[in-house]
CHARMM internal coordinates of N, CA and C (Angstrom, degrees):
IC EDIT
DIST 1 N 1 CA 1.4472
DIST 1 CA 1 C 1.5275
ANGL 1 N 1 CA 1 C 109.45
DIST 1 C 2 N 1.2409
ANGL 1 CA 1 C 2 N 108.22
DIHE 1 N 1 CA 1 C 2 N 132.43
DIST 2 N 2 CA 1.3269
ANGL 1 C 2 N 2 CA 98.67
DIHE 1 CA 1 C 2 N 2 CA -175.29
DIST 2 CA 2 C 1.5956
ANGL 2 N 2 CA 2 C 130.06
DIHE 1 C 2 N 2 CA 2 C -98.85
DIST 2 C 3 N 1.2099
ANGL 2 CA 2 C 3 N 131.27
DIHE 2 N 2 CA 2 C 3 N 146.10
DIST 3 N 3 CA 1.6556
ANGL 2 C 3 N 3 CA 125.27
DIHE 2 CA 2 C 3 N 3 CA -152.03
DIST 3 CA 3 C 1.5870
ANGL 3 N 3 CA 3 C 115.56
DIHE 2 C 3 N 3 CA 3 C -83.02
DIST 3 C 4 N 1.6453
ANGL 3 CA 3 C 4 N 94.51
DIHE 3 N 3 CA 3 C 4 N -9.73
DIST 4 N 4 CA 1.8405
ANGL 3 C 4 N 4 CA 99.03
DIHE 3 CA 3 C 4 N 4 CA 166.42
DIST 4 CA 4 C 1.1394
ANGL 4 N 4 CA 4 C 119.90
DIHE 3 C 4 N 4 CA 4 C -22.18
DIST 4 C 5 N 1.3071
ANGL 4 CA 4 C 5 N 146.69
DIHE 4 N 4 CA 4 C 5 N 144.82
DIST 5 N 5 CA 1.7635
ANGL 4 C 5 N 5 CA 142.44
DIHE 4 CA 4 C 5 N 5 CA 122.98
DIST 5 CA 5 C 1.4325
ANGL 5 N 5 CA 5 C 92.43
DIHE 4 C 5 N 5 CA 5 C -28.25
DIST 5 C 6 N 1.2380
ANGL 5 CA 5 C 6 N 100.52
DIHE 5 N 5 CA 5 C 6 N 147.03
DIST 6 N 6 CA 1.4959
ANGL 5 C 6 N 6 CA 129.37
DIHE 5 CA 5 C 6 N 6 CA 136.63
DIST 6 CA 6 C 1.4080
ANGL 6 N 6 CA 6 C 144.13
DIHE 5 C 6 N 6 CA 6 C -93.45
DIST 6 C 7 N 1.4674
ANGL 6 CA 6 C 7 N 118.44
DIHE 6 N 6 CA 6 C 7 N 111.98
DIST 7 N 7 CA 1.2022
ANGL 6 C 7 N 7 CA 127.88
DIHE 6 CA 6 C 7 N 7 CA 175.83
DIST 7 CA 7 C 1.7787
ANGL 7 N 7 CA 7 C 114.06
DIHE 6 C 7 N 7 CA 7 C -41.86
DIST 7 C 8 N 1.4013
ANGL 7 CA 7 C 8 N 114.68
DIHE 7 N 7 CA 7 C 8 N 120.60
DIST 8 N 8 CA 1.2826
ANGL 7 C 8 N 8 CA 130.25
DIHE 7 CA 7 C 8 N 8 CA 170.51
DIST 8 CA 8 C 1.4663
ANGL 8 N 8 CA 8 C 114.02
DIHE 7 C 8 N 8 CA 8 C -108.05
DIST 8 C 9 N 1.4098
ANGL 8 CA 8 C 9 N 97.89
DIHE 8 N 8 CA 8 C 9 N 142.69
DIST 9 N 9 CA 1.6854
ANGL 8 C 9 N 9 CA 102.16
DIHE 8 CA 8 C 9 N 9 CA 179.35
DIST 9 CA 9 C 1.4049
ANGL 9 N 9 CA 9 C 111.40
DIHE 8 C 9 N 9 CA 9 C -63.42
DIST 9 C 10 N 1.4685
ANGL 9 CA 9 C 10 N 132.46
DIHE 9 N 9 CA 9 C 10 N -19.15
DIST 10 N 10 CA 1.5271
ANGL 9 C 10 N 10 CA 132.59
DIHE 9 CA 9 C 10 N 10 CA 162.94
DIST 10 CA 10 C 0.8174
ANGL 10 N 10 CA 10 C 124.17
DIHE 9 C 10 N 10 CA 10 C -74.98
DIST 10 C 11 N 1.7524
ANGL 10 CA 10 C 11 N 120.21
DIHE 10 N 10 CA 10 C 11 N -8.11
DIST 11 N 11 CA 1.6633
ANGL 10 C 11 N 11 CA 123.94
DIHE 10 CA 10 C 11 N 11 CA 166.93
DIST 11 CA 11 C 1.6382
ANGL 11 N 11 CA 11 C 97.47
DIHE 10 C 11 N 11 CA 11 C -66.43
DIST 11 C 12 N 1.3060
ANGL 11 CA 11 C 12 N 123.75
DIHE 11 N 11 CA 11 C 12 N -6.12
DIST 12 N 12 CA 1.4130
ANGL 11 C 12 N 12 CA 127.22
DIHE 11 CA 11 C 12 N 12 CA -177.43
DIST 12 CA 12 C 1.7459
ANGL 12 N 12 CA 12 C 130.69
DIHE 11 C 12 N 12 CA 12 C -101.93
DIST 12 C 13 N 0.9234
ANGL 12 CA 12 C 13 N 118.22
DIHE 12 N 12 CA 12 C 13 N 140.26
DIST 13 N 13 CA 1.9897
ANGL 12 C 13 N 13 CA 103.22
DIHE 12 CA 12 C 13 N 13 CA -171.33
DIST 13 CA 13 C 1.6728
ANGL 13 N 13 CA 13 C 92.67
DIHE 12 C 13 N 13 CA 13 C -114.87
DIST 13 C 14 N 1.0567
ANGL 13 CA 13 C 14 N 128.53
DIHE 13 N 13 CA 13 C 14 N -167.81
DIST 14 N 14 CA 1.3707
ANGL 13 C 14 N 14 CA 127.03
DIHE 13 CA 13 C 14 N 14 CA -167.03
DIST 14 CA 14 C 1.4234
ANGL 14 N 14 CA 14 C 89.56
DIHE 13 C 14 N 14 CA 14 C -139.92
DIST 14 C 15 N 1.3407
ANGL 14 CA 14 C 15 N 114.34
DIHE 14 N 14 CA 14 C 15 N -178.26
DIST 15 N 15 CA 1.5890
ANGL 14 C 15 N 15 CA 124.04
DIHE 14 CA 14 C 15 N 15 CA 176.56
DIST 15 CA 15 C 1.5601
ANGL 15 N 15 CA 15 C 130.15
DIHE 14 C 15 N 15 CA 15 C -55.86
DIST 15 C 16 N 1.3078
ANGL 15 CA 15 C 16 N 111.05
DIHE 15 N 15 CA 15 C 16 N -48.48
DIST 16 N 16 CA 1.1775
ANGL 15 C 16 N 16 CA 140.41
DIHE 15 CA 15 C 16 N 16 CA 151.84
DIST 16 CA 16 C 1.5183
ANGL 16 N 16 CA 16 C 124.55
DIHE 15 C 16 N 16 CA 16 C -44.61
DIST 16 C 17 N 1.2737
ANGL 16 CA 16 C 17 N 114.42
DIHE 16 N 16 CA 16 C 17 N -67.59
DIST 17 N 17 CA 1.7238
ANGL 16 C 17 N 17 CA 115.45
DIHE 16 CA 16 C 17 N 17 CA 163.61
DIST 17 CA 17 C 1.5476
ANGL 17 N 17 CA 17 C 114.34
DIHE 16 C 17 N 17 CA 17 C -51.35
DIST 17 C 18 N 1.3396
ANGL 17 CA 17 C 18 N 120.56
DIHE 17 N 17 CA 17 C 18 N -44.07
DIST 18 N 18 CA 1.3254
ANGL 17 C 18 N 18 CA 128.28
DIHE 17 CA 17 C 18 N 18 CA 167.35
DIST 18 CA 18 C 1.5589
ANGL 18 N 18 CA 18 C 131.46
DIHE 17 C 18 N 18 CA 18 C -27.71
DIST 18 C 19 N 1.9113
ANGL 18 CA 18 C 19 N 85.60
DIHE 18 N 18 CA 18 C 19 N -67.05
DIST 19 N 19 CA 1.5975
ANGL 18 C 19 N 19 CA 105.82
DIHE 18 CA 18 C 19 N 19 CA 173.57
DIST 19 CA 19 C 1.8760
ANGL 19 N 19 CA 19 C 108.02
DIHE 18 C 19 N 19 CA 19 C -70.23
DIST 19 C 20 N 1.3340
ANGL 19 CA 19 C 20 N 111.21
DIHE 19 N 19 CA 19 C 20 N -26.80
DIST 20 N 20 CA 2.2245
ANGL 19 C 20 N 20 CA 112.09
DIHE 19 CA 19 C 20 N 20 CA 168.29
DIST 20 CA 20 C 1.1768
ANGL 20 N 20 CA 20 C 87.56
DIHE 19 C 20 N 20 CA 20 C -54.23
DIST 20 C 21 N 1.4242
ANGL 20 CA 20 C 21 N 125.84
DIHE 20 N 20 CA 20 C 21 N -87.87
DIST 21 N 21 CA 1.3275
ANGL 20 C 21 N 21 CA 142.92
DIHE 20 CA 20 C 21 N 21 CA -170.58
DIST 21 CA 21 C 1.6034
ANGL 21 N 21 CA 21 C 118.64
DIHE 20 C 21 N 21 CA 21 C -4.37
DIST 21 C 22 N 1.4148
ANGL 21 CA 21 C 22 N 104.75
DIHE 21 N 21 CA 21 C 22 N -47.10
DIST 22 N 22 CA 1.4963
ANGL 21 C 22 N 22 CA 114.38
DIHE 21 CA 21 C 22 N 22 CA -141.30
DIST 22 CA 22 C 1.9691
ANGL 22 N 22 CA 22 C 90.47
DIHE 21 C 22 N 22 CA 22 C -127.68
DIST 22 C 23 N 1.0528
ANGL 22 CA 22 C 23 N 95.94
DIHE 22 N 22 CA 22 C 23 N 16.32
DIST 23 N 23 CA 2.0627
ANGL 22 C 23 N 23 CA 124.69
DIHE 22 CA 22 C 23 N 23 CA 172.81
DIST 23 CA 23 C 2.3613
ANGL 23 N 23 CA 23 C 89.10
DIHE 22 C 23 N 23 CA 23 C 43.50
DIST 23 C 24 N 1.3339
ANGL 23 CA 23 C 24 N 111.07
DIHE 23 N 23 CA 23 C 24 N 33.27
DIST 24 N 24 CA 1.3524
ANGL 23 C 24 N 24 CA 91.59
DIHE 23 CA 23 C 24 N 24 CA -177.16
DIST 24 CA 24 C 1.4346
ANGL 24 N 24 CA 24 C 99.99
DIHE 23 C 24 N 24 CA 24 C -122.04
DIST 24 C 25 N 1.6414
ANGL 24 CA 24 C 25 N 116.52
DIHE 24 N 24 CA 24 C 25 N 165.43
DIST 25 N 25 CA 1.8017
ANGL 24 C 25 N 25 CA 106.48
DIHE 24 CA 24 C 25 N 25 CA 173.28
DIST 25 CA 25 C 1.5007
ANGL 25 N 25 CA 25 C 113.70
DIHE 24 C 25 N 25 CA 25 C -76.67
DIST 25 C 26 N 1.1005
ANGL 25 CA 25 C 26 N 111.28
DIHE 25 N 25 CA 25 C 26 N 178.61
DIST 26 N 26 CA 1.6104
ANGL 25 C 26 N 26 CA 129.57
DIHE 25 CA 25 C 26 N 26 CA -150.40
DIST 26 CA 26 C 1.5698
ANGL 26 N 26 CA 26 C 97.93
DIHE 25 C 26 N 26 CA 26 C -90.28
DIST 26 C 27 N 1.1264
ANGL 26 CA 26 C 27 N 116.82
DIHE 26 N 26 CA 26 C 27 N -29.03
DIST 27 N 27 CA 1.4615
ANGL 26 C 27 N 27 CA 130.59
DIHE 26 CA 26 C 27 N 27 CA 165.21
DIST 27 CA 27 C 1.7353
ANGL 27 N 27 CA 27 C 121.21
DIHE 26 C 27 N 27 CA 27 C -59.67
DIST 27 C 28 N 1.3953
ANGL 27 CA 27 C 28 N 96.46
DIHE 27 N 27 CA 27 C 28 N -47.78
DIST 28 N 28 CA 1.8920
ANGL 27 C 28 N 28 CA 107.88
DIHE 27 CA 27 C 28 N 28 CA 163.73
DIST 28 CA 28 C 1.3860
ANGL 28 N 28 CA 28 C 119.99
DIHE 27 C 28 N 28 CA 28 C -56.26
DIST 28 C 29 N 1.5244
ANGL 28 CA 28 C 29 N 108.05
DIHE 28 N 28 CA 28 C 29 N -66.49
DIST 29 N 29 CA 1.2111
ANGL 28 C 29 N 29 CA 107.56
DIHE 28 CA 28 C 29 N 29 CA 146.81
DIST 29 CA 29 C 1.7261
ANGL 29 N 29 CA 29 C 142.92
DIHE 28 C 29 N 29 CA 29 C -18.02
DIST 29 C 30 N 1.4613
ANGL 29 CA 29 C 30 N 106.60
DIHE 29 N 29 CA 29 C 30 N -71.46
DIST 30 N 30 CA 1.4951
ANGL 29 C 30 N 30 CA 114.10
DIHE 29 CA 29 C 30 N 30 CA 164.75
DIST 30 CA 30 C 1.4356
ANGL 30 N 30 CA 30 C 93.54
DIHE 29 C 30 N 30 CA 30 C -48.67
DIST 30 C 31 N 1.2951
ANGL 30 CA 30 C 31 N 140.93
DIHE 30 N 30 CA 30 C 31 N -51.03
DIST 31 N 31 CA 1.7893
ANGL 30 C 31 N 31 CA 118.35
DIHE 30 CA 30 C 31 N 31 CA -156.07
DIST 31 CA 31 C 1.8106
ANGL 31 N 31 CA 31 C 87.84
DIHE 30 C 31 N 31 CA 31 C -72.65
DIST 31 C 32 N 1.2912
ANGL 31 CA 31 C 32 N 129.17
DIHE 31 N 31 CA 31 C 32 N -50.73
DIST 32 N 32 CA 1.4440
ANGL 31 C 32 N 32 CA 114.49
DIHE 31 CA 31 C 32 N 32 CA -169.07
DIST 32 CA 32 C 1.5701
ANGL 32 N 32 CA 32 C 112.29
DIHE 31 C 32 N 32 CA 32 C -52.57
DIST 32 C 33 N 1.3329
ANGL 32 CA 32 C 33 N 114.73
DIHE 32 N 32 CA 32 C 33 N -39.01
DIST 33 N 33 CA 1.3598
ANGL 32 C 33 N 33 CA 107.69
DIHE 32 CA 32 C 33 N 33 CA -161.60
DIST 33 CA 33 C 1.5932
ANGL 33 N 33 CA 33 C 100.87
DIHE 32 C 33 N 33 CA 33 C -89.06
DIST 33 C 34 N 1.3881
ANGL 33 CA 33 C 34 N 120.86
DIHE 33 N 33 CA 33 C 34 N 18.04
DIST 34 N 34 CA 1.5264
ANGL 33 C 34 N 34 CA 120.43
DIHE 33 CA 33 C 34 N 34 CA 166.66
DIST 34 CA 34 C 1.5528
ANGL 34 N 34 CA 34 C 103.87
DIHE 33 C 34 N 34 CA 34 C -103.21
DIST 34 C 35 N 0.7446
ANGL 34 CA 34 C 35 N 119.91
DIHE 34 N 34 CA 34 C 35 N -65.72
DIST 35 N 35 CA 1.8680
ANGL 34 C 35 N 35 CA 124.99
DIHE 34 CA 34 C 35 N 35 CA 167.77
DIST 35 CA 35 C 1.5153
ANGL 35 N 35 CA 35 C 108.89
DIHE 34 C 35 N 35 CA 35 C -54.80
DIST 35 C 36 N 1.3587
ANGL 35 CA 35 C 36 N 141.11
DIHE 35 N 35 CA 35 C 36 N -26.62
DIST 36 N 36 CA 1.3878
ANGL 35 C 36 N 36 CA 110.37
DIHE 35 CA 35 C 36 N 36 CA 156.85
DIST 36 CA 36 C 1.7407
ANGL 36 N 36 CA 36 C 103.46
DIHE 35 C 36 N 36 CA 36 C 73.99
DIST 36 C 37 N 1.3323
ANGL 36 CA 36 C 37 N 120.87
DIHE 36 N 36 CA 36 C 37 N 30.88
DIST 37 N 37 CA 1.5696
ANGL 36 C 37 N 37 CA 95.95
DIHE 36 CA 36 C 37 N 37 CA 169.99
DIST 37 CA 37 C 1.2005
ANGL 37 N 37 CA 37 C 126.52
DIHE 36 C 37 N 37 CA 37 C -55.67
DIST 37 C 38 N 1.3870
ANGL 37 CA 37 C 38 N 131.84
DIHE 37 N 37 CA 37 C 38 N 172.16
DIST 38 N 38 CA 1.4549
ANGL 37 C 38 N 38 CA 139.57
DIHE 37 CA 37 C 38 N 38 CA -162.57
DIST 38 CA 38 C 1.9076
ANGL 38 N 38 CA 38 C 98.18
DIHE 37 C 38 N 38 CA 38 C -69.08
DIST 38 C 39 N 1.1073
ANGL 38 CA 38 C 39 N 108.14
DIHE 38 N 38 CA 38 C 39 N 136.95
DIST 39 N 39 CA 1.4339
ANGL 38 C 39 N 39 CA 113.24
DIHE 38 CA 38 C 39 N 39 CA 176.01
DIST 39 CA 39 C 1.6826
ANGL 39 N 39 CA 39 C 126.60
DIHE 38 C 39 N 39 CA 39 C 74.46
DIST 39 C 40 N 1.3511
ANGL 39 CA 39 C 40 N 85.56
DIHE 39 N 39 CA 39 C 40 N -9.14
DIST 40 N 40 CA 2.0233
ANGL 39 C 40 N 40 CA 91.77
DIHE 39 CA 39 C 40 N 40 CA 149.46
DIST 40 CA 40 C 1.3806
ANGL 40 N 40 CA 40 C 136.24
DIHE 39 C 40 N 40 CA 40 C -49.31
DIST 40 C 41 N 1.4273
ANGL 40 CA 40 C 41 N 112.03
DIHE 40 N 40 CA 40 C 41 N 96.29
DIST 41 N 41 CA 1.7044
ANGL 40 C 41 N 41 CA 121.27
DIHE 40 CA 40 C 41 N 41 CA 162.91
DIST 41 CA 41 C 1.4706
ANGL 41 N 41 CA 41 C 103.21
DIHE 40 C 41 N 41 CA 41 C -5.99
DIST 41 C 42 N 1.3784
ANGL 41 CA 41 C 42 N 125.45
DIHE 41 N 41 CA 41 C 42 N 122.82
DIST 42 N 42 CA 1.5278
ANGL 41 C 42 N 42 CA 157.52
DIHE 41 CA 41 C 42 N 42 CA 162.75
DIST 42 CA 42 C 1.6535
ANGL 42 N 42 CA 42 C 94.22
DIHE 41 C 42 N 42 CA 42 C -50.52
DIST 42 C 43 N 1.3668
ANGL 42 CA 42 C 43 N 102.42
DIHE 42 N 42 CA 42 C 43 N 141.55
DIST 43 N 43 CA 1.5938
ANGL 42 C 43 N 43 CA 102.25
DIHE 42 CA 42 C 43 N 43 CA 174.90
DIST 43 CA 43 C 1.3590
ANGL 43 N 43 CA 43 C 127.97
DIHE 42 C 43 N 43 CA 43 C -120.50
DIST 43 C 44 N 1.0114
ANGL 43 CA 43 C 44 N 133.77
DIHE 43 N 43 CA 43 C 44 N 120.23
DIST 44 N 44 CA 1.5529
ANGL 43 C 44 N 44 CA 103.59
DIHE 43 CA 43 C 44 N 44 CA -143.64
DIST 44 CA 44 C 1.5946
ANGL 44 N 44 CA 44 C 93.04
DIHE 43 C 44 N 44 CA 44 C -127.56
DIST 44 C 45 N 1.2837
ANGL 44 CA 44 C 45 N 121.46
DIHE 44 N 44 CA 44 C 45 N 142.08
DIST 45 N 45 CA 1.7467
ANGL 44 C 45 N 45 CA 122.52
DIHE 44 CA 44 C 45 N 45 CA -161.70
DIST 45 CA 45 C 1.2481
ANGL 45 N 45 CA 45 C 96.97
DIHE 44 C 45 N 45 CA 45 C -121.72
DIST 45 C 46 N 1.8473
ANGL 45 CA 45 C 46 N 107.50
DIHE 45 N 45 CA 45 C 46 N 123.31
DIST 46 N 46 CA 1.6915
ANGL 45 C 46 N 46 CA 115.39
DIHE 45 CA 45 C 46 N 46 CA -177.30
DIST 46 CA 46 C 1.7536
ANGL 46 N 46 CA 46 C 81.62
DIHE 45 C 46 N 46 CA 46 C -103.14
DIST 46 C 47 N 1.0669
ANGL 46 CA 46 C 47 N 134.13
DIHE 46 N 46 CA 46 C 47 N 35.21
DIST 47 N 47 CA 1.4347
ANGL 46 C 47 N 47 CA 107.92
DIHE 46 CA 46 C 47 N 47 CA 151.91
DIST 47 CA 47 C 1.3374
ANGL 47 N 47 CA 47 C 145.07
DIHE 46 C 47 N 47 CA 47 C -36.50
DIST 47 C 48 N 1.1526
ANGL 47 CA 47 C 48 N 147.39
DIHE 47 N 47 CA 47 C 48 N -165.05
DIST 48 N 48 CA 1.6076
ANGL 47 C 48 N 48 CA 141.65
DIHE 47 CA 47 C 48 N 48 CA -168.28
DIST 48 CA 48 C 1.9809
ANGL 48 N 48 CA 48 C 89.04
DIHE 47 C 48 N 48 CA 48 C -143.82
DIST 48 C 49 N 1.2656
ANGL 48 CA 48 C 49 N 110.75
DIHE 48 N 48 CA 48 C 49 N -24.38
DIST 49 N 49 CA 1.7581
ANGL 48 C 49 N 49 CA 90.19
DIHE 48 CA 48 C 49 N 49 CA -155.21
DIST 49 CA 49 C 1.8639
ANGL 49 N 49 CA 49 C 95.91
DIHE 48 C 49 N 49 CA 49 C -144.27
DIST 49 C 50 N 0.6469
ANGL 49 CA 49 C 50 N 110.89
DIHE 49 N 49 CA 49 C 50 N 158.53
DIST 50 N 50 CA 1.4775
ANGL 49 C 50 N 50 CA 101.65
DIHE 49 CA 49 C 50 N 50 CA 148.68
DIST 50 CA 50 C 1.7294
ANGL 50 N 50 CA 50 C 143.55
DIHE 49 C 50 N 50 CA 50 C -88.39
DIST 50 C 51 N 1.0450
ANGL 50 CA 50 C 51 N 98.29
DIHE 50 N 50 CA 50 C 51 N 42.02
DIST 51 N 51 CA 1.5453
ANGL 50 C 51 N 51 CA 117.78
DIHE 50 CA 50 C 51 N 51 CA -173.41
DIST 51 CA 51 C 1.4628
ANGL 51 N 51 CA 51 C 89.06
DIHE 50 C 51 N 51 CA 51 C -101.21
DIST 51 C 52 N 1.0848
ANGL 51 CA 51 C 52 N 127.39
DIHE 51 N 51 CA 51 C 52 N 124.65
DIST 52 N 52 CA 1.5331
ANGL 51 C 52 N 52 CA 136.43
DIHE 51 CA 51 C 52 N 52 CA 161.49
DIST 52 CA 52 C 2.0234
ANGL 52 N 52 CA 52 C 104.11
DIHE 51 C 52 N 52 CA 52 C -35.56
DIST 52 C 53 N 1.3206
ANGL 52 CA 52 C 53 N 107.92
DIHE 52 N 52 CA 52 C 53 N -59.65
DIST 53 N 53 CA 1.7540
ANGL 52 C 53 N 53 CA 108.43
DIHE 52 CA 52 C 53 N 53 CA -175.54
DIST 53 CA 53 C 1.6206
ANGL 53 N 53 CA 53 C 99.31
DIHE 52 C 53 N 53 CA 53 C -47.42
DIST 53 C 54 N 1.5821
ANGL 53 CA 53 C 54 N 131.00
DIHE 53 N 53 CA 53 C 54 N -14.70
DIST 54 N 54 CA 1.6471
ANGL 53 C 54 N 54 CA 116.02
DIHE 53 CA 53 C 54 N 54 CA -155.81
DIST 54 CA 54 C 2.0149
ANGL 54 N 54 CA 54 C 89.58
DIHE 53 C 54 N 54 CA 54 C -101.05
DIST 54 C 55 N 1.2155
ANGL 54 CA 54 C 55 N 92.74
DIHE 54 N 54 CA 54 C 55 N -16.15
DIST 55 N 55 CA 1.6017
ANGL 54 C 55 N 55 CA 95.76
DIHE 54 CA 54 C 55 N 55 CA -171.40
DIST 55 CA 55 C 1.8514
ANGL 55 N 55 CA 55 C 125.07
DIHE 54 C 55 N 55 CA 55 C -44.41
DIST 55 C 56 N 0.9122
ANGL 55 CA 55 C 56 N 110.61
DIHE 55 N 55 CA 55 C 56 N 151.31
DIST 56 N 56 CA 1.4786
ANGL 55 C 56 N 56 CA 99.45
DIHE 55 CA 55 C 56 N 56 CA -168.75
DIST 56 CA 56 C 1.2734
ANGL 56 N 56 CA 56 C 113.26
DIHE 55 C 56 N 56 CA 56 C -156.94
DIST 56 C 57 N 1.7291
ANGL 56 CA 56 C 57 N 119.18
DIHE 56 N 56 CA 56 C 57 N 39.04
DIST 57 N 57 CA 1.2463
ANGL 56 C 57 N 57 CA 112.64
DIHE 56 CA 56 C 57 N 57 CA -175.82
DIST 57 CA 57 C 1.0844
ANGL 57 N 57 CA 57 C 146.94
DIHE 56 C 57 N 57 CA 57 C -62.14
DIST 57 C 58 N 1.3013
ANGL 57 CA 57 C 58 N 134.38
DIHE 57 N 57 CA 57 C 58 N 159.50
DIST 58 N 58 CA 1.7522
ANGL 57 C 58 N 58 CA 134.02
DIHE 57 CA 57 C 58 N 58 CA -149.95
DIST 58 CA 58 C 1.5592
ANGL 58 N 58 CA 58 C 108.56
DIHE 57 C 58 N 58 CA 58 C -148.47
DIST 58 C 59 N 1.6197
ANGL 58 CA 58 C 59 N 95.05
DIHE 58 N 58 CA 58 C 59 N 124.40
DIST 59 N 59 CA 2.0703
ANGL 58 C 59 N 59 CA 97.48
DIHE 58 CA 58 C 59 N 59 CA 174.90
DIST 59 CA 59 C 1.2105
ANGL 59 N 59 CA 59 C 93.52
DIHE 58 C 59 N 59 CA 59 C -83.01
DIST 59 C 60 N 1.5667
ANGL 59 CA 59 C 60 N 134.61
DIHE 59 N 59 CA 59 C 60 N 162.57
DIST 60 N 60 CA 1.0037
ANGL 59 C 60 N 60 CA 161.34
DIHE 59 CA 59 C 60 N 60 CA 133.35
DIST 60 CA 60 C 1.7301
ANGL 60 N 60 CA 60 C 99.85
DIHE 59 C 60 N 60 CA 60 C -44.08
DIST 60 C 61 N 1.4964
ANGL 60 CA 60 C 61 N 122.21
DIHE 60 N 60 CA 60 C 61 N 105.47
DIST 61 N 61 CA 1.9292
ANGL 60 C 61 N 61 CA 118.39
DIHE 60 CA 60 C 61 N 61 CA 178.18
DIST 61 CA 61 C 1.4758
ANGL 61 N 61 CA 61 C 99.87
DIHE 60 C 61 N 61 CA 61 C -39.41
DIST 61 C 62 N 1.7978
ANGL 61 CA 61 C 62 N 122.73
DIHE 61 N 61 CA 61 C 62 N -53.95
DIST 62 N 62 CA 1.7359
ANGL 61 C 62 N 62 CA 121.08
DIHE 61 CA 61 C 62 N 62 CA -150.90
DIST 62 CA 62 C 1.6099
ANGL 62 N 62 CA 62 C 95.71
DIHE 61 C 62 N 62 CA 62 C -67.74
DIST 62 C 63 N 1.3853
ANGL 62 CA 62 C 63 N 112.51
DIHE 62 N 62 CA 62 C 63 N -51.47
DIST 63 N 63 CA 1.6396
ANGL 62 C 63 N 63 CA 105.21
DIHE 62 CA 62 C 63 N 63 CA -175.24
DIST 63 CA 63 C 1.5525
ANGL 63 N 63 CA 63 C 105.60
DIHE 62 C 63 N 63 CA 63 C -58.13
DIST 63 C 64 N 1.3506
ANGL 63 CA 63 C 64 N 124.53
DIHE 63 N 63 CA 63 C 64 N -60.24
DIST 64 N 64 CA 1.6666
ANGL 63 C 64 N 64 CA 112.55
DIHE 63 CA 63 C 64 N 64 CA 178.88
DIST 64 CA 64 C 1.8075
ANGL 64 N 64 CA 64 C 105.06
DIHE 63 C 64 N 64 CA 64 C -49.02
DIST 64 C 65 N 0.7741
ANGL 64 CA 64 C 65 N 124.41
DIHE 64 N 64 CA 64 C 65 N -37.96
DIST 65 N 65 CA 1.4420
ANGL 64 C 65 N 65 CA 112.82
DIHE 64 CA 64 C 65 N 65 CA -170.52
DIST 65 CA 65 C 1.9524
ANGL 65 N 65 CA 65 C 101.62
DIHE 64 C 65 N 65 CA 65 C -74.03
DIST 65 C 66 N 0.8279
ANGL 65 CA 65 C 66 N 109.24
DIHE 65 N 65 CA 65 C 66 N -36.71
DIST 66 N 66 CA 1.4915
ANGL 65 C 66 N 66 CA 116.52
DIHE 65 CA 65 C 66 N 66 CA -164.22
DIST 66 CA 66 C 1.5967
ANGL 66 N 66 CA 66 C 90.73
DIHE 65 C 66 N 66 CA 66 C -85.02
DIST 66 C 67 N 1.2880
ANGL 66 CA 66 C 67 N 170.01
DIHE 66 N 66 CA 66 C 67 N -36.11
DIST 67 N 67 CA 1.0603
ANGL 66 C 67 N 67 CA 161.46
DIHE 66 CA 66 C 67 N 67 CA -107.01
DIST 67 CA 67 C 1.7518
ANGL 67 N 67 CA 67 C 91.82
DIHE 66 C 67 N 67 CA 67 C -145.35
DIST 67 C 68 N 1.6188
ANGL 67 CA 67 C 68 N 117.89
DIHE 67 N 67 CA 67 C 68 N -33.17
DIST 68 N 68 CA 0.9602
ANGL 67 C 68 N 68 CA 115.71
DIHE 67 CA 67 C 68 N 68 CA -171.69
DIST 68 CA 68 C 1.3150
ANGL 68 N 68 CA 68 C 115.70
DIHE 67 C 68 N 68 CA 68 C -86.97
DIST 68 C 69 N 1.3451
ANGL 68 CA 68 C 69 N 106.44
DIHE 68 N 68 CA 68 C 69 N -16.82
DIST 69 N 69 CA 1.9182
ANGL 68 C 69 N 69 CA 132.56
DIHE 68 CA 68 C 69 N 69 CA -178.17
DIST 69 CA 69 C 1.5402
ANGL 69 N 69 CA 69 C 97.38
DIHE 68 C 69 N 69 CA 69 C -66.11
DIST 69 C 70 N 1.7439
ANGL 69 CA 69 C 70 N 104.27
DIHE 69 N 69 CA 69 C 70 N -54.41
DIST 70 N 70 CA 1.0812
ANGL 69 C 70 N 70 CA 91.21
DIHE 69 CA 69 C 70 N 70 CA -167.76
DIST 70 CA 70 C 2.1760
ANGL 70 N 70 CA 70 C 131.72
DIHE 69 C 70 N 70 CA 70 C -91.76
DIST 70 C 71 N 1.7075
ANGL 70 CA 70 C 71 N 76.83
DIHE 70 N 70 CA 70 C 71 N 14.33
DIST 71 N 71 CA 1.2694
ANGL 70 C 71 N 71 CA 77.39
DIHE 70 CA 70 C 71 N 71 CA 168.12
DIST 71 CA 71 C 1.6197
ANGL 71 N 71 CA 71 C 127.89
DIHE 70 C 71 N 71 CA 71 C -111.19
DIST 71 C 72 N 1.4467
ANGL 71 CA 71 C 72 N 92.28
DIHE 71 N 71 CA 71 C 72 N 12.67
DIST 72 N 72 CA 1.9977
ANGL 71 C 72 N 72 CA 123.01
DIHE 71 CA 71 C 72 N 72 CA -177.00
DIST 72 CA 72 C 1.6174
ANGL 72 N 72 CA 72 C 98.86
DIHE 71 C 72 N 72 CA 72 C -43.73
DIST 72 C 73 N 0.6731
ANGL 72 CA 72 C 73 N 123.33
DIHE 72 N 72 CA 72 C 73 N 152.71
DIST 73 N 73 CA 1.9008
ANGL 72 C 73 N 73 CA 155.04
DIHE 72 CA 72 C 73 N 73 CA 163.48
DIST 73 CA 73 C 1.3132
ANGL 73 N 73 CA 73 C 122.41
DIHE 72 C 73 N 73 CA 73 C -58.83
DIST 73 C 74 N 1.6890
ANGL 73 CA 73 C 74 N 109.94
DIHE 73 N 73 CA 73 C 74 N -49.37
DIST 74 N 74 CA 1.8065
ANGL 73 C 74 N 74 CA 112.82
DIHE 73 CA 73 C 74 N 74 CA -146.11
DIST 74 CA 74 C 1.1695
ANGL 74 N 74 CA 74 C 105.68
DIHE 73 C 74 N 74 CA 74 C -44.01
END
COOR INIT
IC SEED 1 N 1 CA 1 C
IC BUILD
């Protein structure tokens, strides 16, 4: 058995938590996650099918948190 962590589906945020997360609408979002700027959270889809409706994509929380750090203001 191996002593790795295990990946949990709550190590994951969904599209929606993303756009709370990141205080912007889900629509802003959709334009970021089409353009892909450099250092954008990986998206990773627990879908069931390949039908777009089965889709179910998921940020990684550390990359959304880390991507958002580094795009902070102070």
């Amino acid at each position: 058995m191996s002593s790795a962590p295990r990946r949990f589906v709550s190590d994951f945020i969904t599209v929606s938590e993303f756009a709370e997360l990141a205080r912007m609408s889900r629509r802003s979002l959709d334009r970021l996650r089409q353009r892909r700027p450099d250092g954008f959270p990986t998206e990773y889809d627990f879908g069931t099918g390949e039908a777009k409706q089965s889709r179910q994509p998921r940020f990684k929380l550390e990359e959304v948190r880390a991507w958002l750090d580094s795009r902070a203001l102070w």
